[in-house]
VOGU-3710 file (C-alpha; in Angstrom, 3 decimals, decimal comma):
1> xxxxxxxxxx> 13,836/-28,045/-17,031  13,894/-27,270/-13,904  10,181/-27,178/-11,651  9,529/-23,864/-9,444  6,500/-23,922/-6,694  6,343/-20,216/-7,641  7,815/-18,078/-10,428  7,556/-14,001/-9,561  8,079/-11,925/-12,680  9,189/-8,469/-12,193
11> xxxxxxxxxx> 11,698/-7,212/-9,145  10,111/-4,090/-7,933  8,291/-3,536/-4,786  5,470/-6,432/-5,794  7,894/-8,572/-7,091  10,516/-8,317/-4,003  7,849/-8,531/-1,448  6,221/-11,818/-2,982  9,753/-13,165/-3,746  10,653/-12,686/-0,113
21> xxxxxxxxxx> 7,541/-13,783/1,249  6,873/-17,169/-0,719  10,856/-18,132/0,064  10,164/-17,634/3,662  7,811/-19,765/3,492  9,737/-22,731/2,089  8,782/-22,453/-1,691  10,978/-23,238/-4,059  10,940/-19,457/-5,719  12,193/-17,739/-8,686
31> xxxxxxxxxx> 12,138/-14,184/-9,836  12,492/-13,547/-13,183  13,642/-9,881/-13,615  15,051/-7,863/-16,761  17,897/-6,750/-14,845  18,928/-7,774/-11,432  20,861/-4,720/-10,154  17,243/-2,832/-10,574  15,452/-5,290/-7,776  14,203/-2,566/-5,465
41> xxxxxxxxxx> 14,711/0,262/-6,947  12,570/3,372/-6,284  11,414/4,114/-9,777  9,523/7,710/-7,950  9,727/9,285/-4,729  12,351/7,927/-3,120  9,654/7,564/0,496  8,218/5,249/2,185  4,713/5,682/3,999  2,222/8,344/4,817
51> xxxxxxxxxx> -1,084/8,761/5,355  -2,597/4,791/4,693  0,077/3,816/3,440  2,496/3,996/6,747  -0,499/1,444/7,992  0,305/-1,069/5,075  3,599/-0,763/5,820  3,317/-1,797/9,207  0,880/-3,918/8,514  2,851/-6,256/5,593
61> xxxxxxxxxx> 5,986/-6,284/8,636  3,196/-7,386/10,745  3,292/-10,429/8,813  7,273/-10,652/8,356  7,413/-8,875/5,396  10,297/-7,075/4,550  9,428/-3,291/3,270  9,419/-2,200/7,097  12,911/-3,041/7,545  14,101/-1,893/4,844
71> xxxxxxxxxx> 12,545/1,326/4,976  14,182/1,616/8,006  17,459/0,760/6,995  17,386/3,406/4,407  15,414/6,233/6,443  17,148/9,647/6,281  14,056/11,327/7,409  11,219/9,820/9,801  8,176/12,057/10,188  4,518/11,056/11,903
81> xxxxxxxxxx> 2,229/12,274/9,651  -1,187/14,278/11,314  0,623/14,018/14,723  -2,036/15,927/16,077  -4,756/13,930/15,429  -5,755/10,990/17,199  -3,523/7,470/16,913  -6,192/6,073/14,349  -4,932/8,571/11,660  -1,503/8,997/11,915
91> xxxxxxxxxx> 0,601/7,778/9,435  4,439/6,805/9,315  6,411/8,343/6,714  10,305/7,795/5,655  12,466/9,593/3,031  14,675/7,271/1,805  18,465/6,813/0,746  17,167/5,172/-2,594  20,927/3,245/-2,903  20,531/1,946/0,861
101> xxxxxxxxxx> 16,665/0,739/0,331  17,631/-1,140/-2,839  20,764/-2,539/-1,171  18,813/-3,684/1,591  16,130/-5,503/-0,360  18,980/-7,232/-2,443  20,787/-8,402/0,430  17,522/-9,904/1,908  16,629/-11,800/-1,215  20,417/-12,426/-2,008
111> xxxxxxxxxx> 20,294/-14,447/1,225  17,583/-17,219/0,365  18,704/-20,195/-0,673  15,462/-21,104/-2,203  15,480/-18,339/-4,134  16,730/-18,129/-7,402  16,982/-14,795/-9,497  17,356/-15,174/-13,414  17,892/-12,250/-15,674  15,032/-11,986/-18,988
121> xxxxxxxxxx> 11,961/-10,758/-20,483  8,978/-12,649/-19,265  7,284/-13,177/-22,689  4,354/-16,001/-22,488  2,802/-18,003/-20,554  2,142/-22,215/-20,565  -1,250/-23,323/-20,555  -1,823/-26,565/-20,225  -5,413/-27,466/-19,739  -6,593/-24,084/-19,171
131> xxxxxxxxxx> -4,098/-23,644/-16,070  -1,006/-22,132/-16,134  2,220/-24,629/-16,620  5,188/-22,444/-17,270  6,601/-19,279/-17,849  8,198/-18,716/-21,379  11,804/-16,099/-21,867  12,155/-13,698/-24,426  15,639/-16,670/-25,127  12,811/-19,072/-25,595
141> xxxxxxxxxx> 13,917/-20,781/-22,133  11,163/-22,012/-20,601  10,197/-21,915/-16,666  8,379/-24,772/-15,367  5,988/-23,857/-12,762  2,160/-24,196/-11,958  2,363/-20,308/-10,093  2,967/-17,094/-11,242  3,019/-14,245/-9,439  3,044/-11,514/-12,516
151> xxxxxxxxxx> 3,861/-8,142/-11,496  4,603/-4,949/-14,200  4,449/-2,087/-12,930  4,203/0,402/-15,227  6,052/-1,333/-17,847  2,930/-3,496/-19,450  3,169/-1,730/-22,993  4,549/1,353/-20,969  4,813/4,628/-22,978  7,084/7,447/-21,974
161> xxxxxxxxxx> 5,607/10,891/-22,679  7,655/14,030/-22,522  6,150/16,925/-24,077  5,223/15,449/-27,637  7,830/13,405/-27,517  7,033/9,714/-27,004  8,898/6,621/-26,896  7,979/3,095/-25,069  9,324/2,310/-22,072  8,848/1,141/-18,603
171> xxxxxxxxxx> 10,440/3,536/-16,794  13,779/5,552/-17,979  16,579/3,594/-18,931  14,753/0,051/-19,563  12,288/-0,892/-22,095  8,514/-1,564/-21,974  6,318/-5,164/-21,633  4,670/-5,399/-25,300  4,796/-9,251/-25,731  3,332/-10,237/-22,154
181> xxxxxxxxxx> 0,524/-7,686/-22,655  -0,212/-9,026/-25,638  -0,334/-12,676/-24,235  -2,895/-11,160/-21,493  -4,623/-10,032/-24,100  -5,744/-13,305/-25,543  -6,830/-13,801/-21,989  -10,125/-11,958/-22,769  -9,052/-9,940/-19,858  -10,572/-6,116/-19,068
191> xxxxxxxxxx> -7,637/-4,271/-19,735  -7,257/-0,440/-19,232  -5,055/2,730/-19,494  -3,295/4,553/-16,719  -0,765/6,885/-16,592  1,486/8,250/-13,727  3,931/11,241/-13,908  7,238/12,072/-12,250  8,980/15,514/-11,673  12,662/17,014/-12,999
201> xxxxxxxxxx> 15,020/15,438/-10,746  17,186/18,385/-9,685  20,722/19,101/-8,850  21,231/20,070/-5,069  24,680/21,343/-5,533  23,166/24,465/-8,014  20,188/25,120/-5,504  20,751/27,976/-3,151  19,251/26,383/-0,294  19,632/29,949/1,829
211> xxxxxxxxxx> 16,454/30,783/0,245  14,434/27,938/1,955  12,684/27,095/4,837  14,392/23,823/6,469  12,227/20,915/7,712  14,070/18,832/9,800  12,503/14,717/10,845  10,733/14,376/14,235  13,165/13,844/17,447  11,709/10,507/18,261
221> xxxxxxxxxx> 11,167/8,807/14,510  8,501/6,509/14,129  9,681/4,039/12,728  7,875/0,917/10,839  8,926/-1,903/11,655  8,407/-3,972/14,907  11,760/-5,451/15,335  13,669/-1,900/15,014  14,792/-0,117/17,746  16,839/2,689/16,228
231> xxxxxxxxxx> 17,825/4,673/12,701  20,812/3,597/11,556  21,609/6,217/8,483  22,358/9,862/9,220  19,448/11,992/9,590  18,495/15,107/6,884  16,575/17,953/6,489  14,324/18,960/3,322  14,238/21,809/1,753  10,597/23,637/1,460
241> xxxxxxxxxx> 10,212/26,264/-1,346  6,788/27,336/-3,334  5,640/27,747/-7,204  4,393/31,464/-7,857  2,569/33,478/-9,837  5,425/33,616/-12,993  5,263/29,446/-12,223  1,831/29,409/-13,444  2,163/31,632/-16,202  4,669/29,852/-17,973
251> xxxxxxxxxx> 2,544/26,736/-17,419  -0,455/27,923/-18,667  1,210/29,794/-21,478  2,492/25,756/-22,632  -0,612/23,741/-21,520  -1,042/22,771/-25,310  2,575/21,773/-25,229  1,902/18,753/-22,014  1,128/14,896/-23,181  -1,595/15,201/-21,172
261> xxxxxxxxxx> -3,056/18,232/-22,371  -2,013/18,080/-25,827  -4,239/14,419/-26,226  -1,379/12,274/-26,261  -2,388/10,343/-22,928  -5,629/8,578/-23,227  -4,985/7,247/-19,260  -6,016/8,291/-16,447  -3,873/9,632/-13,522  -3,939/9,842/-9,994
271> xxxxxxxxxx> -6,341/12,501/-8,400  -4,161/12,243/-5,247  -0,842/12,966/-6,688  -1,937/15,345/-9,553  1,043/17,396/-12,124  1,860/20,745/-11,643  -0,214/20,834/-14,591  -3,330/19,740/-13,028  -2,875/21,686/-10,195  -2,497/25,092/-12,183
281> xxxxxxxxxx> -5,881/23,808/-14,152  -8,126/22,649/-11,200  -6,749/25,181/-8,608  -6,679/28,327/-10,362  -7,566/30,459/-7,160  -3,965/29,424/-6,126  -1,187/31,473/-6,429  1,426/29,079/-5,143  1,631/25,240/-4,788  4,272/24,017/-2,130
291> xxxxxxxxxx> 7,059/22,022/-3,361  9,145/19,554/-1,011  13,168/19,613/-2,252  13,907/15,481/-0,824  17,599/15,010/-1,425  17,733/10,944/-2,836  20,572/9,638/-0,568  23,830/10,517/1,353  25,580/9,940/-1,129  24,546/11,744/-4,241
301> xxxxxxxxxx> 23,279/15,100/-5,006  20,213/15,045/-7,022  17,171/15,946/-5,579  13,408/15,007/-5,980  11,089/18,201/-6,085  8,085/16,703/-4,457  4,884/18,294/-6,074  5,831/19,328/-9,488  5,912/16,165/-11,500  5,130/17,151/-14,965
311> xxxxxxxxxx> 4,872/15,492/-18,631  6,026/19,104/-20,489  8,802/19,515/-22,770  12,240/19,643/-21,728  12,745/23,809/-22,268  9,672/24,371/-20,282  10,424/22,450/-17,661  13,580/23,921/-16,970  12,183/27,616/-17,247  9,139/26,692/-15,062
321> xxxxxxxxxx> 11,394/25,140/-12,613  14,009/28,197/-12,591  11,069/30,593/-11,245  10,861/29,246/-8,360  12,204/30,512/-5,095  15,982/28,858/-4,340  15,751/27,350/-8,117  16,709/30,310/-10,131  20,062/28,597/-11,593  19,202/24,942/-10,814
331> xxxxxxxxxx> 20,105/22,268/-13,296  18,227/19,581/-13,909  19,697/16,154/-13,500  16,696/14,237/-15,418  13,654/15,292/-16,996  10,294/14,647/-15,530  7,844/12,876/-17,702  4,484/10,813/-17,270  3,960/7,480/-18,373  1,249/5,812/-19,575
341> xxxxxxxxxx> 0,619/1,701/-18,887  -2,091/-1,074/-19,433  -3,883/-2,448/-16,008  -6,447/-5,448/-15,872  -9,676/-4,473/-14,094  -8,997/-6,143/-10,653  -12,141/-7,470/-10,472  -11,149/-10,025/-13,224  -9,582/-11,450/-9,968  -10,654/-13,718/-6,818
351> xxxxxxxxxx> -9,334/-11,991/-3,581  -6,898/-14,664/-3,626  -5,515/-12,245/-6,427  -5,779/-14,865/-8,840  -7,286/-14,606/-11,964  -10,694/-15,771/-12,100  -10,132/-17,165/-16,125  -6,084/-18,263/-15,884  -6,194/-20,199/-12,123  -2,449/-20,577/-11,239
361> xxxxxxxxxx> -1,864/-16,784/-12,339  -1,813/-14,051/-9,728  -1,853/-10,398/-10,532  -0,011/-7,943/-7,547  0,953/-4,144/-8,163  0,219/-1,725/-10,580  -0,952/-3,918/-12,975  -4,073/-4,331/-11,083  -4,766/-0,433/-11,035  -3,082/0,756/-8,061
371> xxxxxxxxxx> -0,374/3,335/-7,376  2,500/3,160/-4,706  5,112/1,151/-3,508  3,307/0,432/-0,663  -0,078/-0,858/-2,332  2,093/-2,361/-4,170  3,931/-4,532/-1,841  0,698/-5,196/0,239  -0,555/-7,185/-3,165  2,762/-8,806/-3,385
381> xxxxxxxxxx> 2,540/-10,517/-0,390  -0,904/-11,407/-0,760  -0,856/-13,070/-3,992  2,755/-15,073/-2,873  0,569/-16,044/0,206  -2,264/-17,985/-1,891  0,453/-18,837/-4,302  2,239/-21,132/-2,202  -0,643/-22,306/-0,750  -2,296/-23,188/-4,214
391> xxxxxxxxxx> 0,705/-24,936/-4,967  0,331/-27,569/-1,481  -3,324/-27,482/-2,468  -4,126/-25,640/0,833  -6,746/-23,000/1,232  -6,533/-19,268/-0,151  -6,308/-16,898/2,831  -8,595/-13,780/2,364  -7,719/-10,466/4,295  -10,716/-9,009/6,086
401> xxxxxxxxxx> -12,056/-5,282/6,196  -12,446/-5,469/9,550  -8,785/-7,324/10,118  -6,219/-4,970/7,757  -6,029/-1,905/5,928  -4,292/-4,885/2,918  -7,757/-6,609/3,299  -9,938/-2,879/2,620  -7,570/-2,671/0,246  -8,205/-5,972/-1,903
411> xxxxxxxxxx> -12,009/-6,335/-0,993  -11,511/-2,256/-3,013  -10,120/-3,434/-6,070  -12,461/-6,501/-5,925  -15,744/-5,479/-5,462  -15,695/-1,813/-7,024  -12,647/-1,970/-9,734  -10,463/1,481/-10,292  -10,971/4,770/-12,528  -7,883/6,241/-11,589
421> xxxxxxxxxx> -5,032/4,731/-9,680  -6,233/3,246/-6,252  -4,052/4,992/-3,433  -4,655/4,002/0,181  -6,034/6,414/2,621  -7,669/5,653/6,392  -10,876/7,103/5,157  -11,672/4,264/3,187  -11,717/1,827/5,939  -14,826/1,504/8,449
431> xxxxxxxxxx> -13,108/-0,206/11,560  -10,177/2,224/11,311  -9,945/3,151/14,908  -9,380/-0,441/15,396  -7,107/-1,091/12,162  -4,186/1,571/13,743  -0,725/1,497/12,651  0,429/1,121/16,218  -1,604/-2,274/16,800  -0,673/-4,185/13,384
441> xxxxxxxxxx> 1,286/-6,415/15,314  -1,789/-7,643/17,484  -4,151/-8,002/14,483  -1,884/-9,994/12,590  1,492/-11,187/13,955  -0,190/-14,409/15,120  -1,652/-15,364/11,349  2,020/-14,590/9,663  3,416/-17,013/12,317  0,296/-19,564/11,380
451> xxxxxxxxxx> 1,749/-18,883/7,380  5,126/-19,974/7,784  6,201/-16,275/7,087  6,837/-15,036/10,620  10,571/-16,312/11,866  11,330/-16,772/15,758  12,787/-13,430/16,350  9,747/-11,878/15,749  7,700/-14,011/17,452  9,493/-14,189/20,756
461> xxxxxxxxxx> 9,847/-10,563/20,578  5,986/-10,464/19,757  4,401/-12,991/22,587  6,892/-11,087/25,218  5,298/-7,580/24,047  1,635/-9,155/24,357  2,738/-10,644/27,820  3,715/-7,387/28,949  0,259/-5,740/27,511  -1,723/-8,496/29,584
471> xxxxxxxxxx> -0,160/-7,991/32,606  -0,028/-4,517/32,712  -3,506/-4,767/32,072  -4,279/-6,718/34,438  -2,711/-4,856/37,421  -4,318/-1,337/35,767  -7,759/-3,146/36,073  -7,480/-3,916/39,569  -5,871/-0,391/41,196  -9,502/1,844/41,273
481> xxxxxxxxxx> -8,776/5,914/41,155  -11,453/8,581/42,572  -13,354/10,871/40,217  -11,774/13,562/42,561  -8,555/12,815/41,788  -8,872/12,251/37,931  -10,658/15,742/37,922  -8,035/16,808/39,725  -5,675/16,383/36,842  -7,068/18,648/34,524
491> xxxxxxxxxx> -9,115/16,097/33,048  -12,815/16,630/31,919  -14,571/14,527/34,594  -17,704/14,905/36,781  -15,624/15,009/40,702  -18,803/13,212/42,065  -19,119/10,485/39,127  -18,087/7,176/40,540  -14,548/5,490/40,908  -13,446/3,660/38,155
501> xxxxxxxxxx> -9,851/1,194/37,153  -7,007/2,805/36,250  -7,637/1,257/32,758  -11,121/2,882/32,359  -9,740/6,022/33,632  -7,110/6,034/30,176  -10,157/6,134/28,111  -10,003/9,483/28,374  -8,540/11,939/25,809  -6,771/14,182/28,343
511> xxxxxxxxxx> -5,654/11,833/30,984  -2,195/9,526/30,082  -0,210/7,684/32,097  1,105/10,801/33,536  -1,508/12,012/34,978  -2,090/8,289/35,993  1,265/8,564/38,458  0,327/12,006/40,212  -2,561/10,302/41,864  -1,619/6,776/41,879
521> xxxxxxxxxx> 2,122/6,906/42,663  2,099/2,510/42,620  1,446/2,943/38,765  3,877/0,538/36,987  6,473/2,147/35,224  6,245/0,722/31,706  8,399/0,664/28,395  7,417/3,514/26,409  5,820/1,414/23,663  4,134/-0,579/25,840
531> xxxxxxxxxx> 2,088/2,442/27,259  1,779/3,921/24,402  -0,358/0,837/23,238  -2,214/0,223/26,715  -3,177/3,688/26,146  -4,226/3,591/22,411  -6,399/0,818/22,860  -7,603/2,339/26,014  -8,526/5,371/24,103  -10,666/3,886/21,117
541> xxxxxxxxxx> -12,085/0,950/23,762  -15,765/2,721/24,042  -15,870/3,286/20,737  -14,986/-0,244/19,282  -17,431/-1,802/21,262  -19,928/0,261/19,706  -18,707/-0,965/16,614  -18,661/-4,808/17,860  -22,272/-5,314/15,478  -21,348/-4,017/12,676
551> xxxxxxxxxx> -18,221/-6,015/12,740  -20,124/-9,043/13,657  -22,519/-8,841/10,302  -19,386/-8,205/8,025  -17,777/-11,104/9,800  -21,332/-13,310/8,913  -21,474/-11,512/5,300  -18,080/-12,662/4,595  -18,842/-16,254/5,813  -21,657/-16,070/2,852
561> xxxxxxxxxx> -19,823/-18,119/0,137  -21,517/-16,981/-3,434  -20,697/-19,997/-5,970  -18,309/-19,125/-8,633  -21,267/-20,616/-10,745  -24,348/-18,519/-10,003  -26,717/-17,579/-12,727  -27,383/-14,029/-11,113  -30,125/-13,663/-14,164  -32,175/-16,741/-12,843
571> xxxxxxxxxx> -32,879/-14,778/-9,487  -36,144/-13,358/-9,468  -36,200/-9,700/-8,052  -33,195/-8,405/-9,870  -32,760/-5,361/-12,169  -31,083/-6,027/-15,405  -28,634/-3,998/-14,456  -27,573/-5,495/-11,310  -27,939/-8,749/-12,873  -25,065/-7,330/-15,580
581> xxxxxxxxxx> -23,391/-5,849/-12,701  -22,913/-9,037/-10,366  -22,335/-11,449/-13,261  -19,173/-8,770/-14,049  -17,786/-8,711/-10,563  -18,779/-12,663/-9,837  -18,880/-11,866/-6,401  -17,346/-14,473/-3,815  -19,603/-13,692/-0,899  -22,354/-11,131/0,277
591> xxxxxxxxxx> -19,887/-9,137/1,740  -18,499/-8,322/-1,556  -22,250/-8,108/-3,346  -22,641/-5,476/-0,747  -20,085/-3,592/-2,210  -21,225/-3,271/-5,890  -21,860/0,093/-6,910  -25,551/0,321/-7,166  -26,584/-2,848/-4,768  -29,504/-1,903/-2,730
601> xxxxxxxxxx> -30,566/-3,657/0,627  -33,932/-5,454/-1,368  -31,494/-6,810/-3,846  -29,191/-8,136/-0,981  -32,318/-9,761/0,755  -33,278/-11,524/-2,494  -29,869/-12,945/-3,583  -29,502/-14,088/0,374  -33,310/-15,861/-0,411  -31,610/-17,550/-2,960
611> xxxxxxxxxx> -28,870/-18,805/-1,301  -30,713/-20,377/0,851  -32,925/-21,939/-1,299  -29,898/-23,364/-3,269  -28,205/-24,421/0,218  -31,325/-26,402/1,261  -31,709/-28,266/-1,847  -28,397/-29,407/-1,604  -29,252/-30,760/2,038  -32,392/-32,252/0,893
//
C-alpha cells in the first residue's frame, strides 16, 4: 500500500487548491475524486470574485496559488466592482468560460509529478491511536496516509430539492456523501444543515436579446493574478433584464409549492445570495428584482440568469421565467433547484483547520459552513499548508486579521461559528484599508516564498516590483512641492500651509501623479502599476498609522497562547455561561476569546489573570 504525505478528498475548488498547493510544496499528494473529468468544475455561477472575495482571490495567488490564474485564463468578462469608491473596497470580478477554468485547473494539477489523482468514493477513515492513518474507498482500497485534507462541498449527505420533488445528490448528475458523513458522525462532531440554491440555466439561442440592456467588461480589466499581464479569451457582454410585477405573482401564487417554503428544507441559506423566492417574501415593496443573463463560455449557449435561483417545480419555473422581459419564449436548458448539505461547526477546528478531536484531519470548503468558490479555495490552501507541515512535524502557520482577508476569514469561522453560509465581504475586516486587493502581493508574497509554495517566476517578478516601489519612493521623498502649487492643481490645500515631499503630497484624495507632473515636471515616469500602488498606499498612509495600536494589541493578543487544556470553569470571575461558551470554542489565544459572542472586557482581564498565574507557576 502505497504511503501519501497528504491525501485531498474531493476535486472542487478546496480540493484543487490544496492539491496544488501541498504538491508545490514537495508532498507526496493524492486526490481522491469521484470522477476526474469534474476537477474544477463550476458547480454555480460560472464567476470568479467580487466584493471580498476578488481580495481572497488575490490574496491565495499572493501565495502561488492557482485560482488567480486560472480565473484569468478563463475570463470572458473582467469588471472592478465599486470602482468609485476608494482602493480599500473594490473588488475584482471575472465571468468565466466554465470549460476553459476547468481545463486550466486540470492542466495545472495534470502537470505534478507528485501528484497522483485516483478515481472513488472516499468512504472511512483509519484511526489508529486516535489519529488518522488512512483513507478507506468505497472498493475497500485503502489509502495510507497520516493527512487528510477532506473537502465535500455540498455533497456530505447532499439532498436535491426541486419543488417537492427530492432525491440525494451532490450536485446534478453525481451522487451524494452518505457513508463519510456518517463516519464524521461517530466523530462526536457538531454537525449542521445548510442549503444553497441555483437558478434555471437558460438557452441563449431562444432569448431575444434586442430586448436588453448590454453590459459590456471594463476597458482596462483588472485582473487577479500578479503574474498576468493580459486576457487571453475573447471578451463578452451580459445581458441585463428585470422580474416584474406578473414575476411575483406567479411566485407568490406557488410559494406553498417551493422546498423551502413548503418545509422540505430544514437548512439554512445564504442571506447574501437569497431565491427569487426570498426576495419576493422579504422585499415585497419591490416591483422588480434585476436579473444578470451570464452566457457560460464561448463555446456553448446556455446561460446563467444571475438572481433568480429558485427550488420551485419545474412548470413554475418555466412560466415565472417566461414573464420576464427578453424571456418570453426561452427554454430552459436545466432546472434550478436548492440543495440541502451537512457542515461541521468550524469551531470543532484549530485555525490550523484541523480538527480539534481527529488531529491529522483537516476540514476546507463548504463543509465547514461557508459558501463560494473563493472561501472555498482560501480554506484549501490553508489546511494543505498545515497539512504538509504536520506531516515534517513543523509548526502550523496561522493567518492573521490584521495580515489577510483568508486570516479574518478563519479567525470567523473559529471564534464565532456560522448560522447561515459564511460569505466574505470587506466589512468584516478591521485593518481593511491596509488588507487591499492591490497590495496582497506585499503582505504575503514573501511568507508563500518562506512555504515552499511560491516558484522563482513569481518571486523575481515580485522583489523587482518591490525594488521599483522603494526607489520610487525614495526619490518622491526627497523632491519637496509648494502648498501653492499643490493648491494650484485643484486640490483641497491651505496655499500658505507648509511644503511637503512629493510622497506626502499623494496622500491626498484629489491629487495623483498627474497633478504631481504639472508642477514637478522631474517626476519619474513610472509603470502604471507601480503608481498605482505608490499612490494607494500613499492614500491610506495617515490613516494606517492611526491604526498602528490597535494592530499592535491584536498582534500581542494573538501571541497569548490559551492551552488546549484549560479548565475555563476553575477561573474565578466567570459566568456560567461564558464558562460553557469558551469550553465550546476552546479558544487558542486571547485574540480569539475576544471574539466569543458575549465576552466582555472584565472577563478578558480575568482569564489574562489566570494566565499569568498559570505561566508563573510553571517558571517557579
Amino acid at each position: 500500500m502505497k504511503h501519501f504525505d497528504v491525501v485531498i478528498v474531493g476535486g472542487g475548488h478546496a480540493g484543487s487548491e490544496a492539491a496544488w498547493i501541498a504538491a508545490q510544496m514537495g508532498a507526496s499528494v493524492a486526490m481522491v475524486t469521484l470522477r476526474r473529468d469534474t476537477i474544477g468544475v463550476m458547480s454555480c455561477n460560472p464567476a470568479i470574485g467580487g466584493l471580498g472575495k476578488g481580495h481572497l482571490v488575490r490574496e491565495i495567488d499572493a501565495l502561488g496559488g492557482l485560482m488567480g490564474q486560472a480565473a484569468d485564463a478563463a475570463g470572458i468578462q473582467f469588471r472592478l466592482l465599486n470602482r468609485t469608491k476608494g482602493p480599500a473596497v473594490r473588488g475584482p470580478r471575472a465571468q468565466s468560460d466554465r470549460v476553459l477554468y476547468r481545463k486550466h485547473i486540470q492542466s495545472a494539477l495534470a502537470s505534478l509529478s507528485n501528484l497522483h489523482i485516483l478515481e472513488g468514493e472516499a468512504t472511512d477513515l483509519k484511526i489508529t491511536h486516535g489519529r488518522v492513518a488512512g483513507l478507506v474507498l468505497a472498493d475497500g482500497s485503502e489509502i495510507a496516509t497520516s493527512r487528510v485534507v477532506l473537502t465535500t462541498g455540498t455533497f456530505l449527505r447532499g439532498v436535491i430539492h426541486i419543488g417537492d420533488v427530492a432525491r440525494p445528490g451532490g450536485r446534478v448528475g453525481d451522487k451524494a456523501s452518505v457513508a463519510m458523513a456518517q463516519r464524521l458522525e461517530s466523530f462526536d462532531l457538531p454537525l449542521g444543515r445548510l442549503k444553497t440554491g441555483t437558478p434555471p440555466r437558460l438557452n441563449g439561442r431562444t432569448i431575444d436579446w434586442r430586448q436588453l440592456e448590454m453590459q459590456p467588461g471594463d476597458e482596462k480589466p483588472s485582473l487577479f493574478s500578479f503574474l498576468s499581464d493580459s486576457v487571453t479569451a475573447r471578451q463578452i457582454s451580459c445581458g441585463i433584464t428585470h422580474t416584474n410585477a406578473q414575476t411575483h405573482d406567479i411566485i407568490r401564487a406557488n410559494l406553498e409549492k417551493s422546498a423551502m417554503y413548503g418545509g422540505h428544507i430544514e437548512g439554512v441559506g445564504p442571506r447574501y445570495c437569497p431565491s427569487i423566492e426570498d426576495k419576493v417574501v422579504r422585499f415585497a415593496d419591490k416591483d422588480s428584482h434585476q436579473v444578470f443573463l451570464e452566457p457560460e463560455g464561448l463555446t456553448t449557449d446556455t446561460v446563467y440568469p444571475n438572481g433568480i435561483s429558485t427550488s420551485l417545480p419545474q412548470e413554475v419555473q418555466l412560466a415565472y421565467v417566461r414573464s420576464i422581459a427578453g424571456l418570453h419564449d426561452v427554454e430552459i436548458e436545466q432546472m434550478g433547484y436548492a440543495i440541502e448539505y451537512d457542515y461541521v461547526d468550524p469551531r470543532a477546528l484549530r485555525l490550523s483547520l484541523e480538527l480539534k478531536n481527529c488531529p491529522g484531519l483537516y476540514l476546507a470548503g463548504q463543509i465547514n459552513g461557508t459558501t463560494g468558490y473563493e472561501e472555498a479555495a482560501a480554506q484549501g490552501l490553508v489546511a494543505a499548508v498545515n497539512a504538509v507541515r504536520a506531516s515534517r512535524d513543523l509548526e502550523s502557520i496561522t493567518f492573521s486579521r490584521k495580515d489577510s482577508y483568508i486570516g479574518v476569514m478563519i479567525d470567523d469561522l473559529i471564534s464565532r461559528g456560522v448560522t447561515e453560509p459564511y460569505r466574505m465581504f470587506t466589512s468584516r475586516a478591521e485593518f481593511r484599508l491596509l488588507l487591499r486587493a492591490d497590495n496582497a502581493d506585499q503582505r504575503l508574497t514573501a511568507l508563500g516564498r518562506d512555504l515552499g509554495i511560491v516558484r522563482d517566476d513569481r518571486w523575481n517578478q515580485f522583489t523587482e516590483k518591490v525594488e521599483a516601489i522603494d526607489a520610487a519612493r525614495a526619490t518622491l521623498s526627497a523632491m519637496m512641492v509648494s502648498a501653492r502649487d499643490i493648491a494650484g492643481t485643484g486640490a483641497k490645500l491651505n496655499v500658505d500651509g507648509p511644503k511637503r515631499t512629493a510622497l506626502d503630497a499623494l496622500t491626498l484624495t484629489d491629487f495623483g501623479f498627474d497633478e504631481l507632473r504639472d508642477i514637478a515636471p522631474e517626476t519619474p515616469v513610472l509603470p502604471e502599476k507601480i503608481a498605482e500602488q505608490i499612490k494607494n498606499d500613499a492614500l491610506y498612509a495617515n490613516y494606517i498609522r492611526r491604526q498602528e495600536k490597535d494592530i499592535s494589541a491584536m498582534a500581542k493578543d494573538e501571541a497569548t497562547i490559551i492551552p488546549q487544556d484549560t479548565d475555563f470553569a476553575a477561573i474565578g470571575g466567570l459566568s456560567n455561561e461564558l464558562v460553557q461558551k469558551l469550553a465550546a470554542a476552546r479558544p487558542e489565544s486571547m485574540a480569539q476569546a475576544r471574539r466569543i459572542d458575549g465576552m466582555t472586557p472584565a472577563a478578558l482581564l480575568v482569564i489574562a489573570g489566570y494566565l499569568k498565574k498559570i505561566e508563573a507557576k510553571k517558571a517557579s
